[in-house]
N, CA and C of each residue as an Amber inpcrd file, in Angstrom:
protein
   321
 -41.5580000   7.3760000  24.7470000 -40.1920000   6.9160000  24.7240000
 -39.2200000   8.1020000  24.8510000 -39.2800000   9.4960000  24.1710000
 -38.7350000  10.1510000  24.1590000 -38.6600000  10.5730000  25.3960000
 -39.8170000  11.3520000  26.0130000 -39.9680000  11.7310000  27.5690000
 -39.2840000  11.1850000  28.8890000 -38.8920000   9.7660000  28.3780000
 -38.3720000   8.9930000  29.0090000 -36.7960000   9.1310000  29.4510000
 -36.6060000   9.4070000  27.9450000 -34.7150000   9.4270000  27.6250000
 -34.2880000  10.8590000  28.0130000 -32.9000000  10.7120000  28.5770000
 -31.8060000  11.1230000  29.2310000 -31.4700000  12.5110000  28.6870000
 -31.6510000  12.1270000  27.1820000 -31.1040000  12.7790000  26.2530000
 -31.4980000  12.5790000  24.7320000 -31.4570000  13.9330000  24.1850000
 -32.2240000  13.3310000  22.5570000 -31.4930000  14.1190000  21.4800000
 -30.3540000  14.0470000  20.5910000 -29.8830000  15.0160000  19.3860000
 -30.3250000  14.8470000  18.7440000 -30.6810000  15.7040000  17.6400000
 -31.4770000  15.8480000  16.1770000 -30.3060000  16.4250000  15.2180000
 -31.1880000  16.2030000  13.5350000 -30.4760000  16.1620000  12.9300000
 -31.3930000  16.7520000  11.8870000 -31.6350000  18.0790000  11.1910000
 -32.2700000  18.5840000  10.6500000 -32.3250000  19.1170000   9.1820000
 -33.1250000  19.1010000   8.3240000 -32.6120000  19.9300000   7.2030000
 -34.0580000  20.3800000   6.9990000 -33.4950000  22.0230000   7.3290000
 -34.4860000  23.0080000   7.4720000 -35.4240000  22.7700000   8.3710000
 -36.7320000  22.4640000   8.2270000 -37.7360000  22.0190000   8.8120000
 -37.9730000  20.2260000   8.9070000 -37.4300000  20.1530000   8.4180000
 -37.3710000  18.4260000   8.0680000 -36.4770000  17.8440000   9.0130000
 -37.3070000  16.9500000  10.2130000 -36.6460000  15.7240000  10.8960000
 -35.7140000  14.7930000  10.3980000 -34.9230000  14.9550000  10.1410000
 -33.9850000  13.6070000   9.2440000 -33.2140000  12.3680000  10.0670000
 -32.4940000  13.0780000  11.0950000 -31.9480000  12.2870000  12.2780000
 -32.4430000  11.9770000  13.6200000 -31.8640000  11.4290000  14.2600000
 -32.1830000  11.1330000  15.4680000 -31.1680000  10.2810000  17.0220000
 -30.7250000  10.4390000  17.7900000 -30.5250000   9.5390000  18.3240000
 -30.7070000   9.9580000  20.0460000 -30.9010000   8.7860000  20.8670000
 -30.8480000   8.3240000  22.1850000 -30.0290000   8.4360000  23.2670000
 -29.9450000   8.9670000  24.3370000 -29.1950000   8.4750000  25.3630000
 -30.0640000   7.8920000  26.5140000 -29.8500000   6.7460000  27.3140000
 -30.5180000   6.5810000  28.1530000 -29.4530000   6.1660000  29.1050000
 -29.6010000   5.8200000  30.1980000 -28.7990000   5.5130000  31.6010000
 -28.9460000   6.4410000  32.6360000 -28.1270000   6.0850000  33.3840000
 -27.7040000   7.3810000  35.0830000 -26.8250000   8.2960000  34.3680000
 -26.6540000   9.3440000  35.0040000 -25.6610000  10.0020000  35.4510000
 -24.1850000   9.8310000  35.9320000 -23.8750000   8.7980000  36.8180000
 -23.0160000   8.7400000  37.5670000 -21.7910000   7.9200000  36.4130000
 -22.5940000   6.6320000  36.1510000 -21.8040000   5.4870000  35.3810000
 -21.9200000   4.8840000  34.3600000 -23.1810000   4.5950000  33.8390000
 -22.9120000   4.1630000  32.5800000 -24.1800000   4.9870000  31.5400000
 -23.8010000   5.0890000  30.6340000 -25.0860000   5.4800000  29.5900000
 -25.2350000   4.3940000  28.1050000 -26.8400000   4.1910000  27.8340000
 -26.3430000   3.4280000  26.4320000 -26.9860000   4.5040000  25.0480000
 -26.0620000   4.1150000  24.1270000 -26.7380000   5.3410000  23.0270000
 -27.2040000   4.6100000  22.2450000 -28.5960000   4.9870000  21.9920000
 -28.9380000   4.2060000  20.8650000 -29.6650000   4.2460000  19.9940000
 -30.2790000   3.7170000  19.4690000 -31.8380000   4.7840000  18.4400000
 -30.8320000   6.0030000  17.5320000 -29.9840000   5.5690000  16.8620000
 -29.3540000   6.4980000  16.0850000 -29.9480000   5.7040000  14.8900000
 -31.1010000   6.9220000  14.6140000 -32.1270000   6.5100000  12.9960000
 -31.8990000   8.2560000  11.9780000 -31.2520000   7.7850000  10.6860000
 -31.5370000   8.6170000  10.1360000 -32.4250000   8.2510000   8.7170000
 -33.1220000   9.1210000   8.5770000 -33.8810000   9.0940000   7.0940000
 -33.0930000   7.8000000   6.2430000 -33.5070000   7.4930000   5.2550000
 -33.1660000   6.7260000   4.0880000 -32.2860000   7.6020000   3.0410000
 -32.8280000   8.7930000   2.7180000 -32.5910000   9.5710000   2.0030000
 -31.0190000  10.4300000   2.2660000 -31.1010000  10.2020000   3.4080000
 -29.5910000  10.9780000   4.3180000 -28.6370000   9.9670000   4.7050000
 -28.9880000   8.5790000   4.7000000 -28.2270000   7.7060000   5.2820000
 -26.9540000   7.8810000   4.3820000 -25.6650000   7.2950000   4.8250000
 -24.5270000   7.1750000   4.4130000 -23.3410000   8.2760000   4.7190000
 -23.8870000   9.3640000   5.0180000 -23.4510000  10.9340000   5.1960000
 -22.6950000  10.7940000   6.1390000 -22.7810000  12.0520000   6.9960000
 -22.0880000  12.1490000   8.6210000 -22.9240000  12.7670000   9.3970000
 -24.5000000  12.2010000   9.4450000 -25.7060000  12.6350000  10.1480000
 -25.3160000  11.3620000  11.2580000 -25.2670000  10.4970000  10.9080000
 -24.9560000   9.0620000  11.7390000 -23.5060000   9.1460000  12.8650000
 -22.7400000   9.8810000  12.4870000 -21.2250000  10.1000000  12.9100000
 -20.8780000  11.5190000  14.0120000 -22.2430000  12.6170000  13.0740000
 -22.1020000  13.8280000  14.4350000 -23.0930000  13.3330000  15.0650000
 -24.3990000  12.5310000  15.1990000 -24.8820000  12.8280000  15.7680000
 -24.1380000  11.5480000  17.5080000 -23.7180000  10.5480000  17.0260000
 -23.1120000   9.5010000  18.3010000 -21.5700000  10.6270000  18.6940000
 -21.5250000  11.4370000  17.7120000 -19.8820000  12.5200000  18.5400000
 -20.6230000  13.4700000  19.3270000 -21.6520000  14.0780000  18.9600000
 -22.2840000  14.4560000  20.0120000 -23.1150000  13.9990000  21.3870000
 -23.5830000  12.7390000  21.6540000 -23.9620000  12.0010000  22.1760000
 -22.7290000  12.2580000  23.1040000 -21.4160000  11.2730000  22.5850000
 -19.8500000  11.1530000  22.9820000 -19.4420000  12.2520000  24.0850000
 -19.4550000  13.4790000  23.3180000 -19.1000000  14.4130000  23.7250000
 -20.1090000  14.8600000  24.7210000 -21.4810000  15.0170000  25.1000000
 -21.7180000  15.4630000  26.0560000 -22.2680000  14.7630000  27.3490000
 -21.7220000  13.3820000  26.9610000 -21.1580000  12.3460000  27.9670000
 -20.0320000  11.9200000  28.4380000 -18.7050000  13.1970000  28.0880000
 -17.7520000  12.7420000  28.0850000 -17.3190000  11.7740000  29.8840000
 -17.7760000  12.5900000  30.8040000 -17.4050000  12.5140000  32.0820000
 -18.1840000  10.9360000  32.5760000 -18.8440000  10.2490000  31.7310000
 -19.6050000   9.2130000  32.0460000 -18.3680000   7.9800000  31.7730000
 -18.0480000   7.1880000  32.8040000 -16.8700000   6.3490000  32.2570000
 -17.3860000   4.8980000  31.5560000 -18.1590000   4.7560000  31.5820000
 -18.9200000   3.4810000  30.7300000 -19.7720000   3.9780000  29.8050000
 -19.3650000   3.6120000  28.4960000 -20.3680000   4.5280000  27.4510000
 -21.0440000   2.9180000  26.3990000 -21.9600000   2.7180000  26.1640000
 -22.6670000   1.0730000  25.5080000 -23.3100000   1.8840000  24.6580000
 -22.7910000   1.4550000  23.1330000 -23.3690000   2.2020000  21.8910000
 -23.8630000   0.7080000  21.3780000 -25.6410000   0.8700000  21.2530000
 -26.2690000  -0.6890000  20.4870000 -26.2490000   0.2840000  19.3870000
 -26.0870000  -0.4850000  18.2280000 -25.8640000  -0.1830000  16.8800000
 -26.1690000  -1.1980000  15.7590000 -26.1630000  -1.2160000  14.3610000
 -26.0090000  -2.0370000  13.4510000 -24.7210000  -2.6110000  13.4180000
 -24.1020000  -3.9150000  12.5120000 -23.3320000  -4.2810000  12.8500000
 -21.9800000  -3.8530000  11.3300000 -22.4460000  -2.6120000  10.8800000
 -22.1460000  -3.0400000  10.0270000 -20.3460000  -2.0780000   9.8660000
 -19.4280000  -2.5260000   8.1860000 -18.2460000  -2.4710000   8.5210000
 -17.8530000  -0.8140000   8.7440000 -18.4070000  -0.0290000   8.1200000
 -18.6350000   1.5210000   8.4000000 -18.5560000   1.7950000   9.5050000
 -19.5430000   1.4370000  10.5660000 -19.6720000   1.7040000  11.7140000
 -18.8430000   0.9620000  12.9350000 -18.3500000  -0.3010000  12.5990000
 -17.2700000  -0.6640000  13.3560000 -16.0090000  -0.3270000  13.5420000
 -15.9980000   0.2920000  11.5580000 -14.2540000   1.3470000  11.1790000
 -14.5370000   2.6650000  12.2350000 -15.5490000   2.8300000  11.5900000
 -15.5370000   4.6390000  12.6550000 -15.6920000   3.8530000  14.3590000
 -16.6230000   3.2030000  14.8100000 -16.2940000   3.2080000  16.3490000
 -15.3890000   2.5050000  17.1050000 -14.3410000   2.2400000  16.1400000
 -13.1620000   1.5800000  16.7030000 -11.8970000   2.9980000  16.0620000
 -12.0870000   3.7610000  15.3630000 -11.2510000   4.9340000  15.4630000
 -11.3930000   6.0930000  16.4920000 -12.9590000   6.0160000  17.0990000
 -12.9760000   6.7520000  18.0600000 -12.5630000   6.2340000  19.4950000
 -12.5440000   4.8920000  19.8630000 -11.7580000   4.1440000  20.7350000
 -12.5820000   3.2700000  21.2880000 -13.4410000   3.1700000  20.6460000
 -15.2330000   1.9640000  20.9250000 -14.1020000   0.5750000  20.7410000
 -13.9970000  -0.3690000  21.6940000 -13.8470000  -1.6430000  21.3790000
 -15.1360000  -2.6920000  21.0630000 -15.1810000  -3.4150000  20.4020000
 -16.4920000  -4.3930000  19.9850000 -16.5190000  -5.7110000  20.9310000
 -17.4760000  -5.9250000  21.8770000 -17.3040000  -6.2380000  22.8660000
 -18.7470000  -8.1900000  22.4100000 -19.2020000  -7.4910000  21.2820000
 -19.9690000  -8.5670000  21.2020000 -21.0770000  -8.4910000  20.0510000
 -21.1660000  -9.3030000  19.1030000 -22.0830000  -8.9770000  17.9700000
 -23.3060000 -10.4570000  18.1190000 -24.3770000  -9.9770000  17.3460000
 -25.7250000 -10.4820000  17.5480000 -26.4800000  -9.7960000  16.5000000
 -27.5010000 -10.8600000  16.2500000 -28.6280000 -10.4580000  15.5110000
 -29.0450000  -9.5010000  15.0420000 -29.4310000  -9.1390000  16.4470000
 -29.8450000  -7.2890000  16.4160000 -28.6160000  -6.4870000  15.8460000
 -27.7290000  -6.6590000  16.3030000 -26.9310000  -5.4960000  15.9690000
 -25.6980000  -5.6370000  16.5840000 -24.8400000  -4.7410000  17.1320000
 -23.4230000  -4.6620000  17.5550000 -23.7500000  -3.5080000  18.9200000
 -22.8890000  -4.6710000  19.3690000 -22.5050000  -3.8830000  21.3880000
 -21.5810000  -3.5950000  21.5460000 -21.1510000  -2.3680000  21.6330000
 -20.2340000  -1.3670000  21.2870000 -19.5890000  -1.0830000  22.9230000
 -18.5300000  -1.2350000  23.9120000 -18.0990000  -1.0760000  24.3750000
 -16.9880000   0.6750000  25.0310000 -16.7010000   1.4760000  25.4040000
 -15.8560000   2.0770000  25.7310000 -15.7460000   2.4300000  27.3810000
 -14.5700000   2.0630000  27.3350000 -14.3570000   2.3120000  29.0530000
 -12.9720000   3.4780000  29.3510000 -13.4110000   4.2950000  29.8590000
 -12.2290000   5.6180000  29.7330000 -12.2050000   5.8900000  31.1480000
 -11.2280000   5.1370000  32.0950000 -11.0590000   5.1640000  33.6010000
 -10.1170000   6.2520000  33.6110000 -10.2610000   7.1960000  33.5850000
  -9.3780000   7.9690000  34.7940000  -8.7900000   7.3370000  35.8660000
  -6.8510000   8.2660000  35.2520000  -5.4410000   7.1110000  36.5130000
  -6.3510000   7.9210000  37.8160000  -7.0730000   8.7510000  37.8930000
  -7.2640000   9.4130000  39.7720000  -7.9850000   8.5160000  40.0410000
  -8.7470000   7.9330000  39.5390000 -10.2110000   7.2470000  40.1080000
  -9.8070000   5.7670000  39.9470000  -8.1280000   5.1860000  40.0230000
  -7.8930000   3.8730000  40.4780000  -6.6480000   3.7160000  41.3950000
  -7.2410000   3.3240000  42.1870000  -6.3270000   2.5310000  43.2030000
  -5.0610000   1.2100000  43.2300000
């Protein structure tokens, strides 16, 4: 799975794996982030928060960004302050929306 993906940030303490998350998609247009798993022990922190700002950030130039996520109110406060609109919730989790068109690239 890993070998697969686009992209992979970690989240470490010391030698210890704690975080994790996903990018998968193209290049050109859209990417989805996802697989943001941290430990039990670390959850609640801002292992969950740098690791999708980093994701963010070194996708900035990608204009369709789809964050699958949990649905929960933490994570809807923070990805609606970073400019994530919530585009659709389900079972699984929450489908996280952002679309950042550049005025050059419309007609």
């Amino acid at each position: 799975m890993i070998l697969n993906t686009r992209q992979v940030f970690s989240a470490w303490d010391k030698e210890e794996l704690v975080g994790l998350a996903r990018v998968v998609g193209e290049e050109a247009y859209k990417v989805y982030i996802q697989d943001i798993l941290v430990k039990k022990d670390y959850q609640g922190g801002k292992i969950e928060y740098t690791l999708l700002k980093k994701a963010l950030e070194k996708n900035a130039q990608i204009p369709q960004k789809i964050l699958l996520t949990e649905s929960s109110r933490n994570v809807i406060r923070y990805c609606r302050k970073e400019g994530f609109t919530v585009s659709e919730q389900e079972a699984f989790g929450l489908i996280i929306n952002e679309y950042s068109i550049k005025k050059e690239d419309t007609f």
